[in-house]
VMD Tcl script that draws the C-alpha trace (Angstrom):
set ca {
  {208.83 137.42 94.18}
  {211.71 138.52 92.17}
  {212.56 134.59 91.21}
  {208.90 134.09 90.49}
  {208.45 137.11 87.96}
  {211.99 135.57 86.20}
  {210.46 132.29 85.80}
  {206.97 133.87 84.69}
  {208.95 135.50 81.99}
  {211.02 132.55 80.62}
  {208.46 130.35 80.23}
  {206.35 133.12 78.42}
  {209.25 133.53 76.31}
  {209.46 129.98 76.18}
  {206.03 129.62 74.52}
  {206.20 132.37 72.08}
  {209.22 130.65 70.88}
  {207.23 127.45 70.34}
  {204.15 128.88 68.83}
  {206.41 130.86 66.40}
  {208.36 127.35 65.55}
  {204.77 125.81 64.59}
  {203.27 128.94 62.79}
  {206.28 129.00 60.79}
  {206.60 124.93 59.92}
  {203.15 124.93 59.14}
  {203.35 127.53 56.96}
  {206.45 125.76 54.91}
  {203.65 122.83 54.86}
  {201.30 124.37 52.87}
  {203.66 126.56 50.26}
  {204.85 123.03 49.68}
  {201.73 121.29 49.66}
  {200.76 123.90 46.87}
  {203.58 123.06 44.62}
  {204.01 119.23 45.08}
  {201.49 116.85 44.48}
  {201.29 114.18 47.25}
  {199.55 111.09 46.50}
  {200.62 107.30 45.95}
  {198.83 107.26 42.79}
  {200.45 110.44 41.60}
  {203.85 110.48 39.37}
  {205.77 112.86 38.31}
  {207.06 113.32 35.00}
  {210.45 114.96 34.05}
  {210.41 116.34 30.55}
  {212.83 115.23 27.64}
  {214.98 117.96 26.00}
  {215.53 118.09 22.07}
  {219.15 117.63 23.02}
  {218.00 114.25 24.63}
  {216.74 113.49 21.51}
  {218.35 112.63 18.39}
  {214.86 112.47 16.01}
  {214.49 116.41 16.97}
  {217.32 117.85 16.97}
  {217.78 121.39 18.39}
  {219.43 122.44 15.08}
  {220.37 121.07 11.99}
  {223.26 123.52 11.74}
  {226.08 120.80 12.19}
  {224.69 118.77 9.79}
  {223.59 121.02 6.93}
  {227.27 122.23 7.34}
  {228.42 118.74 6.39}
  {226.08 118.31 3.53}
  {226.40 121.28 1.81}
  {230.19 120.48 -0.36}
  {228.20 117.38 -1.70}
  {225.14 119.56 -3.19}
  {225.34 121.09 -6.32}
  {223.17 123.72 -8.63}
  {223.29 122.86 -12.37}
  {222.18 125.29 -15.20}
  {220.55 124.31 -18.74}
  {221.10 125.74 -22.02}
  {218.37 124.67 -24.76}
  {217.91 125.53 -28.22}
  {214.05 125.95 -29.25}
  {212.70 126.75 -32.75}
  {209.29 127.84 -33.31}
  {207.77 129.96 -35.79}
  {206.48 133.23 -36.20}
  {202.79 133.18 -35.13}
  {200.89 136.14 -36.18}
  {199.06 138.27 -33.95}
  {195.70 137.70 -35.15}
  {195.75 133.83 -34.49}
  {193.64 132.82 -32.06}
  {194.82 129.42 -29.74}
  {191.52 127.85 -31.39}
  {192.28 128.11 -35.02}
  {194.37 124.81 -34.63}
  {190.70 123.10 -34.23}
  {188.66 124.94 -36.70}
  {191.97 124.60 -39.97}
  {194.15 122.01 -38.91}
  {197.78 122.84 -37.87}
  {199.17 122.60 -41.66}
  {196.70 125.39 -42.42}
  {198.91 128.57 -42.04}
  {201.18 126.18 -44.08}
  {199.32 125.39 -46.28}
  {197.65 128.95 -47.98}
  {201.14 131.31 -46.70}
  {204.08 128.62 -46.99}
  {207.04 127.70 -44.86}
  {206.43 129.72 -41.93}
  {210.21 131.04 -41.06}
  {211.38 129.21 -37.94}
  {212.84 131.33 -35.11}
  {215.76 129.91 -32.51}
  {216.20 131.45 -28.81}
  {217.83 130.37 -25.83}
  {215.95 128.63 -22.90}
  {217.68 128.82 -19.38}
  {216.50 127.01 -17.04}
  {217.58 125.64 -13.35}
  {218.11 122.73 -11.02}
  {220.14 120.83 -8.56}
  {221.89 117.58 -7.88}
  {224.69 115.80 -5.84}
  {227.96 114.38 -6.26}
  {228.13 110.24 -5.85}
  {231.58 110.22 -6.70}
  {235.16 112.27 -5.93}
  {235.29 112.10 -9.38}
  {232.40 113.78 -10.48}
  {229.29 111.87 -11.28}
  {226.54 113.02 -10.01}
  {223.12 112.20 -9.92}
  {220.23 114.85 -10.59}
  {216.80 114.41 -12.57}
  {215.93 113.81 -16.79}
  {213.79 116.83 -17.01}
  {216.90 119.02 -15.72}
  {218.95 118.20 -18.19}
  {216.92 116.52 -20.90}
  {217.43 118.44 -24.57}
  {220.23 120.44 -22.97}
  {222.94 121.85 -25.32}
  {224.89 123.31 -22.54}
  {225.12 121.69 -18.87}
  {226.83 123.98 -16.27}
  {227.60 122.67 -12.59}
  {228.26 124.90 -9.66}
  {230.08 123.66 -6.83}
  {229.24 124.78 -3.32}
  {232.75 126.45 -3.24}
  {231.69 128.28 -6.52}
  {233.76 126.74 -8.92}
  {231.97 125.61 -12.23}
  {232.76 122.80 -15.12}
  {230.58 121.73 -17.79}
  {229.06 118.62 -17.91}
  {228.27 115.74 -19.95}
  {225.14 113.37 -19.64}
  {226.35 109.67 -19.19}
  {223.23 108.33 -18.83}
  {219.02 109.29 -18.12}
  {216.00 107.42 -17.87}
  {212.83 109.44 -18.90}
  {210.10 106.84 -17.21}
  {211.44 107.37 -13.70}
  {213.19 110.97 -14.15}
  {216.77 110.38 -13.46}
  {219.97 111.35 -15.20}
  {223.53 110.65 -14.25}
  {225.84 113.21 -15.61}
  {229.74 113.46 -15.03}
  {232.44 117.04 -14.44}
  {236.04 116.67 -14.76}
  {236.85 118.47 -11.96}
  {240.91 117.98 -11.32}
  {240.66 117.32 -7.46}
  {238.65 114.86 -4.83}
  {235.04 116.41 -4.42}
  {232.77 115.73 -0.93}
  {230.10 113.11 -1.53}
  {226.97 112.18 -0.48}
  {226.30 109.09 1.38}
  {223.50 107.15 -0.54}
  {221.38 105.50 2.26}
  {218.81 102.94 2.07}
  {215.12 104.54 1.46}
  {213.40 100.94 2.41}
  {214.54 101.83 5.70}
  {212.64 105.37 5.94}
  {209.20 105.75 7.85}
  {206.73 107.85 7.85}
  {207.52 110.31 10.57}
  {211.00 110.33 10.52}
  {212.81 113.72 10.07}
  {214.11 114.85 6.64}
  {216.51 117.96 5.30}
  {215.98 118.87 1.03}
  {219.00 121.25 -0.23}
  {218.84 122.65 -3.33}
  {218.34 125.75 -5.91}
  {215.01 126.87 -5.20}
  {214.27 129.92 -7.90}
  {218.16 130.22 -8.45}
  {218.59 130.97 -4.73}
  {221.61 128.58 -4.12}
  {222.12 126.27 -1.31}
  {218.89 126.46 0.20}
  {218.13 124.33 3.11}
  {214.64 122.86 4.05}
  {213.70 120.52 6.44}
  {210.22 118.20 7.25}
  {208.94 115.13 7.96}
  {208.58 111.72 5.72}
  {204.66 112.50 5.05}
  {204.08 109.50 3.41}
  {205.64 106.50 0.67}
  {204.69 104.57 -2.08}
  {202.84 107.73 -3.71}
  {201.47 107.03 -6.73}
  {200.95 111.17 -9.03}
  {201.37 109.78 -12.63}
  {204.21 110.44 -13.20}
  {205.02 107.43 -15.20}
  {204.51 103.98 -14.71}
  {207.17 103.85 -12.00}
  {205.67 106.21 -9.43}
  {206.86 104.84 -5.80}
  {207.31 108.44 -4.58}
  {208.68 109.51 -0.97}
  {206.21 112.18 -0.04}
  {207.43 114.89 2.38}
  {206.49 118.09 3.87}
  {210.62 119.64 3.34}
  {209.62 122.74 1.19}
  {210.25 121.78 -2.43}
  {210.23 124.32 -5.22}
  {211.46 125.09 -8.32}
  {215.13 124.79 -8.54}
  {214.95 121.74 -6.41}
  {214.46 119.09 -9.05}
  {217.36 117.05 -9.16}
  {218.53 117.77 -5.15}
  {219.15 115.53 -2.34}
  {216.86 114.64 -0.02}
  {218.60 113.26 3.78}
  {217.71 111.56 6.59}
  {219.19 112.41 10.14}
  {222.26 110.21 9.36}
  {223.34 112.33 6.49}
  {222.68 109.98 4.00}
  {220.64 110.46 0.96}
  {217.36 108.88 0.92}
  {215.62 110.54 -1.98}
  {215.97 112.83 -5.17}
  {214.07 115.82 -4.81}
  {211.01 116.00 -7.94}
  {208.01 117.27 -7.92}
  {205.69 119.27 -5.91}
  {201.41 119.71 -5.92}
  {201.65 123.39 -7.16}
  {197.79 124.25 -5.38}
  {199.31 122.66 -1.97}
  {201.78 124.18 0.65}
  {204.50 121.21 1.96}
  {203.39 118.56 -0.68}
  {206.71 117.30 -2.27}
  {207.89 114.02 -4.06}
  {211.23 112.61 -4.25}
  {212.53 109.37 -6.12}
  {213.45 106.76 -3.47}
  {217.47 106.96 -3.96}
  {217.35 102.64 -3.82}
  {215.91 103.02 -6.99}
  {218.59 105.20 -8.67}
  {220.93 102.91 -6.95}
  {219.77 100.11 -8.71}
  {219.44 102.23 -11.97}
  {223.31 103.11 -11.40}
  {225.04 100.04 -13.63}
  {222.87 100.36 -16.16}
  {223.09 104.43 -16.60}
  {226.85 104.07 -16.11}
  {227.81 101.10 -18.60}
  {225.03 101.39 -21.41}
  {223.59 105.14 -20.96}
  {220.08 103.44 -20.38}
  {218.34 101.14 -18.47}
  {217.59 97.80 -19.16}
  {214.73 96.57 -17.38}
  {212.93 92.75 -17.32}
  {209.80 91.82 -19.05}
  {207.54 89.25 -18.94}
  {205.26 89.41 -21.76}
  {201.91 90.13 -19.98}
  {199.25 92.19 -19.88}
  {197.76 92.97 -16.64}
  {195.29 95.09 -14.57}
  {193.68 95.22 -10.93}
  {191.18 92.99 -9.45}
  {187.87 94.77 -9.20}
  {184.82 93.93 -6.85}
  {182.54 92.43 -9.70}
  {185.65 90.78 -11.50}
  {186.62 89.09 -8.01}
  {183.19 87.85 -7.66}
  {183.00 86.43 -11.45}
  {186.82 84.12 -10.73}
  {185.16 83.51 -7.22}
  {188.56 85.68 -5.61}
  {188.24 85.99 -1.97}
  {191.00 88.27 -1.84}
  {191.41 91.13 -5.11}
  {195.31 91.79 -4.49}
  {197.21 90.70 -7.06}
  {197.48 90.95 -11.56}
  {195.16 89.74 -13.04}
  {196.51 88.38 -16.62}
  {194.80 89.61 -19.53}
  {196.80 88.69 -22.16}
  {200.10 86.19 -22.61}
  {202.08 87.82 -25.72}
  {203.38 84.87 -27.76}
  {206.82 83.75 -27.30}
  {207.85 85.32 -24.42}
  {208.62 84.41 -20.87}
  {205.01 83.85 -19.71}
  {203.99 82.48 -22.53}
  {206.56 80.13 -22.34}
  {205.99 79.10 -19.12}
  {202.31 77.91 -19.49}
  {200.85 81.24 -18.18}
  {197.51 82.28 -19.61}
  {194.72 84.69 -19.90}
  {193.15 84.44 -16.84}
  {195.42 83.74 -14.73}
  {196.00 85.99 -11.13}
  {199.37 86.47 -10.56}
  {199.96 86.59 -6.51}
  {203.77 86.66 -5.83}
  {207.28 86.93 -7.49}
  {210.32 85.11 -5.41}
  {208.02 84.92 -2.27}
  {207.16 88.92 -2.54}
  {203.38 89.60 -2.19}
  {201.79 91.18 -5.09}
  {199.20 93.79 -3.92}
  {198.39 94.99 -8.03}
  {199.43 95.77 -11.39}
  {201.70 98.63 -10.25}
  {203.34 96.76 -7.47}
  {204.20 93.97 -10.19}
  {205.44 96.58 -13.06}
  {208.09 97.45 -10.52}
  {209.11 94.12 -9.31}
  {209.65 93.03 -12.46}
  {211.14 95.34 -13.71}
  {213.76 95.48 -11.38}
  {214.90 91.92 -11.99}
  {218.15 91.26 -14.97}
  {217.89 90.05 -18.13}
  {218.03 86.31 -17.89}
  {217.32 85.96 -14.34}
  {215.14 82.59 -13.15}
  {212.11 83.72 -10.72}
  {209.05 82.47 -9.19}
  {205.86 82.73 -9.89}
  {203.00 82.29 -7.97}
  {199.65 82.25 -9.48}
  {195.71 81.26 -8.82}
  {193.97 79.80 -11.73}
  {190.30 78.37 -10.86}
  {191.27 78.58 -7.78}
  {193.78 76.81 -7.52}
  {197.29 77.87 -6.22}
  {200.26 76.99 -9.11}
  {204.14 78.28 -9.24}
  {206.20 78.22 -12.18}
  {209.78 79.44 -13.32}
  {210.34 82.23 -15.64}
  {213.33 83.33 -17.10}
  {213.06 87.05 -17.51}
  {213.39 89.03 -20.73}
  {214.30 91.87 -22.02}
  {211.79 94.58 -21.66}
  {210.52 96.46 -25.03}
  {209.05 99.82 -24.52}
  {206.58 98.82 -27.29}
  {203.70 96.88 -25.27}
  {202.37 98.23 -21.58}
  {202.41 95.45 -18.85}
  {200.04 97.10 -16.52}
  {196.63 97.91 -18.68}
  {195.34 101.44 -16.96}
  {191.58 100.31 -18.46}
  {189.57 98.88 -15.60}
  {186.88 96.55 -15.55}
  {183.27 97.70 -15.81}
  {179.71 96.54 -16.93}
  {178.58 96.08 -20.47}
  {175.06 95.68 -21.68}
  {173.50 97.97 -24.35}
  {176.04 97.32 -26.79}
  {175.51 96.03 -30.79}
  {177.96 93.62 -31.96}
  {179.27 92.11 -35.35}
  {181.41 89.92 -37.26}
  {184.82 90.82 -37.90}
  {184.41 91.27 -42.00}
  {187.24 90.73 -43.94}
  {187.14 94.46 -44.63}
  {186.77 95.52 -41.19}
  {189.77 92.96 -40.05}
  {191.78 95.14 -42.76}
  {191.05 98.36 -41.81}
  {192.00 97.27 -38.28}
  {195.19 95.05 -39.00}
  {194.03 92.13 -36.65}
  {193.22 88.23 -37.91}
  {189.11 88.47 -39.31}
  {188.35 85.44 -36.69}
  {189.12 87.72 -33.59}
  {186.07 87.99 -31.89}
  {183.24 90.27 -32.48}
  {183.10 93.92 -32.67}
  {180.80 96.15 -31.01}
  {179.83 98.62 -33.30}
  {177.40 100.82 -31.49}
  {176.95 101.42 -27.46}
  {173.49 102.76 -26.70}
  {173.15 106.32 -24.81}
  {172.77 105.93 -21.22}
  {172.66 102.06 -21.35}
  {175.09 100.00 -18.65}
  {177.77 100.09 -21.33}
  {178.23 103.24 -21.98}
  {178.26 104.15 -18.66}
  {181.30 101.89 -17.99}
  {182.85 103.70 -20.69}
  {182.48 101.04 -23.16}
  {183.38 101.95 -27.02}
  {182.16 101.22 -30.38}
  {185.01 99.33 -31.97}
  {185.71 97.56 -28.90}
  {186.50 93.92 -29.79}
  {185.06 91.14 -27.46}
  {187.15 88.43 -27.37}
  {186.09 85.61 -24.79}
  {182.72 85.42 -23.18}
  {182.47 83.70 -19.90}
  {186.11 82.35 -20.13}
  {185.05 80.91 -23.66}
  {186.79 82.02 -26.77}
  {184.76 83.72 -29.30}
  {185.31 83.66 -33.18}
  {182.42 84.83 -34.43}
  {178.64 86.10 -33.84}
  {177.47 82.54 -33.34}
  {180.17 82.10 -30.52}
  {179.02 85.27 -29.02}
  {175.25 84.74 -29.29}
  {175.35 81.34 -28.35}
  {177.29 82.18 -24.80}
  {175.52 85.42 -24.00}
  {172.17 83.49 -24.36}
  {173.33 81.21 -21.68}
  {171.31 81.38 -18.34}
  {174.17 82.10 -16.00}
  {174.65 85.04 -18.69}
  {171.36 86.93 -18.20}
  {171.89 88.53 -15.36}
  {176.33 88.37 -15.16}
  {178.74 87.96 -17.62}
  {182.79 88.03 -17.95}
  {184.01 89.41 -20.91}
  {187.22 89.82 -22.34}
  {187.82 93.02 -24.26}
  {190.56 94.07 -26.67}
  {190.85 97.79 -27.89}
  {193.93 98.86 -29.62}
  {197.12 97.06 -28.65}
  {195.31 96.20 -25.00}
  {193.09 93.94 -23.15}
  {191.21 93.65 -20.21}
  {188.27 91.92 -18.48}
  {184.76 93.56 -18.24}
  {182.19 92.34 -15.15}
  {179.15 92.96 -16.85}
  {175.36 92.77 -15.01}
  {172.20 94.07 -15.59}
}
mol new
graphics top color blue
foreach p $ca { graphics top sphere $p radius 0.5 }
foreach p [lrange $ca 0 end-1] q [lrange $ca 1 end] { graphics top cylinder $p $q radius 0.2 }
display resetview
């Protein structure tokens, strides 16, 4: 009995033990089943660190520390003279009297000087001390103060600036080897990639900013070489003139404008351009850009449809000055200029820029469409005059509702042009298709339909043509420009 309650008892024991071994690996079971997904359809993914990551870096501490020697804040010193203004002139009297009528009834108004300070920021491209920064920093300056990051300050001397895309190179004599920044290559940037601005914003030195490329090739009319980097680095005040990096280190941009209404809107200069600026602003204190001695502008829908264009990219020639490169070349009005040295030209813009970063003398392509038909010549490239415009900002429009008239010996005089140049419109009826368009008395039609005119029998005898009565292509000069008109009723 005794053996048989011992034997009761281990295997009672014996079962616990086994029911307690399955509660409690059941139990790991479903804690795990809870965390884990299980599934052969189901993956899991491991997340990626900053650290793993060089195109977000965890800080930007390393690298700002680098930068920073090659950044410097510059200070401005101009002289302005204005006169005394009394207190009971009102802003409007200039458009009521004139601006010589203080002048005129009181005399010389006395002329008062004062200083005006201003600030802004730039970086050293050389251990001797040029340094890049923008025209409107030091434009007019009498007085041009650079401070280092270490706090030493020289004066400095402007070597060279270019007004029409904002950038000065001016030079310190600073007695030892300076830090310099890296220029980079800005055809390489995207949209996306990350970006650090240092600078002088408000006089608060050595600020550091960072953002994203937001966007290239801006166009804010600024001049007629806008190809802005746009980026959401915070830009202010101050920061005209400053670097603008990539990851690498390497400068990609100079730092230029903002959108005052908008919050991380900025602009900088691609730095490839102020590279290729560089020679020039060094050597001659200018640049020297090439010319081709047209007059362009931008393929619209109704212009595409009247030279039967399939596709409107591309400058559209509307006028060949005599003796120069295109004119010596065979190019004429009319003509849709396409590519230069195999580049694809999307408009005028695009082709003011190519061009004008070509050298005197230099042999290029051209590729053009004229009725249609695909032609390439050789140009030798000028010397560009800042007298003429290349790229004509008038666009084309529709015309109808206009008076015309012979060119009069007297009217030919009183507008210094030949008196067989065209016919003049003299009057552009309220509300008609012309005026509209923008169309203005004094305009000068010169072709009609492709056809030169010379006179009001030219004009009347074109316009009366069928294919004229409902469309019409009409070539317009006003002032020192021309441009094509699509005109329909």
């Amino acid at each position: 009995m005794k053996g048989e309650s011992k034997n009761r008892k281990t295997f009672i024991m014996f079962l616990l033990a086994c029911l307690i071994g399955f509660f409690v690996v059941s139990l790991i079971e479903v804690l795990r089943s809870s965390f884990v997904p299980v599934g052969p359809n189901v993956q899991q993914v491991s997340a990626v660190s900053p650290v793993d990551n060089p195109r977000a870096p965890a800080s930007f501490a390393d690298l700002t520390e680098k930068l920073k020697p090659s950044v410097v804040n510059i200070s401005t010193t101009k002289t302005i003279k204005r006169g005394r203004i009394s207190p009971y002139r009102s802003p409007f009297d200039r458009y009521f009297w004139g601006d010589d009528f203080f002048e005129r009834f009181f005399g010389n108004i006395p002329q008062k000087e004062f200083k005006q300070r201003s600030l802004g920021s730039g970086f050293i491209i050389s251990n001797d001390g040029y340094i890049f920064t923008n025209n409107h920093v030091v434009e007019q300056a009498d007085k041009i103060l650079v401070r280092l990051s270490s706090g030493k300050e020289f004066e400095a001397k402007i070597i060279g600036k270019d007004a029409k895309t904002d950038i000065a190179l001016i030079k310190i004599k600073p007695g030892e080897s300076l830090a310099v920044a890296e220029l980079g290559d800005s055809d390489k940037l995207r949209v996306g990639d990350w970006v650090i601005a240092i600078g002088n914003p408000f006089g608060l030195e050595q600020t550091v900013t960072a953002g994203i490329v937001s966007a290239k090739g801006r166009v804010i009319g600024a001049g007629p070489y806008d190809n802005f980097i746009q980026t959401d680095a915070s830009i202010n005040p101050g920061n005209s003139g400053g670097p603008l990096f990539n990851m690498e280190g390497k400068v990609i941009g100079i730092n230029t404008a903002i959108v005052a209404q908008g919050q991380g809107i900025g602009f900088a200069i691609p730095v490839n351009m102020a590279k290729a600026m560089l020679p020039d602003l060094k050597a001659k204190g200018k640049v020297t850009r090439g010319w081709l001695g047209v007059s362009v502008q931008d393929v619209t829908e109704d212009i595409a449809k009247s030279f039967k264009i399939k596709d409107r990219s591309g400058a559209l020639i509307t006028d060949v000055f005599k003796g120069d490169p295109a004119d010596k070349a065979g190019l004429k009005t009319g003509d849709l200029i396409v590519e230069v040295n195999g580049k694809k030209i999307k408009d005028t813009h695009e082709l003011l820029i190519t061009i004008a970063t070509f050298h005197v003398g230099e042999k290029i392509s051209v590729k053009f469409l004229r009725d249609g038909e695909e032609k390439t010549v050789e140009i030798l490239v000028a010397e560009r005059k800042e007298q003429p415009e290349i790229a004509s900002s008038r666009q084309g429009g529709e015309n109808f509702g206009m008076t015309v008239h012979d060119i009069t010996p007297e009217i030919a005089q009183y507008l210094g042009i030949p008196s067989r140049t065209g016919v003049i419109i003299v009057e552009v009826a309220e509300g008609s298709p012309a005026d509209e368009v923008g169309i203005q008395a004094q305009d000068i039609i010169l072709q009609v339909n492709k056809v030169k005119i010379t006179s009001m029998k030219d004009y009347q005898r074109e316009m009366s043509k069928k294919s004229a009565k409902q469309k019409v292509l009409l070539l317009i000069k006003r002032g020192k420009s021309t441009f094509f008109v699509s005109l329909r009723r």
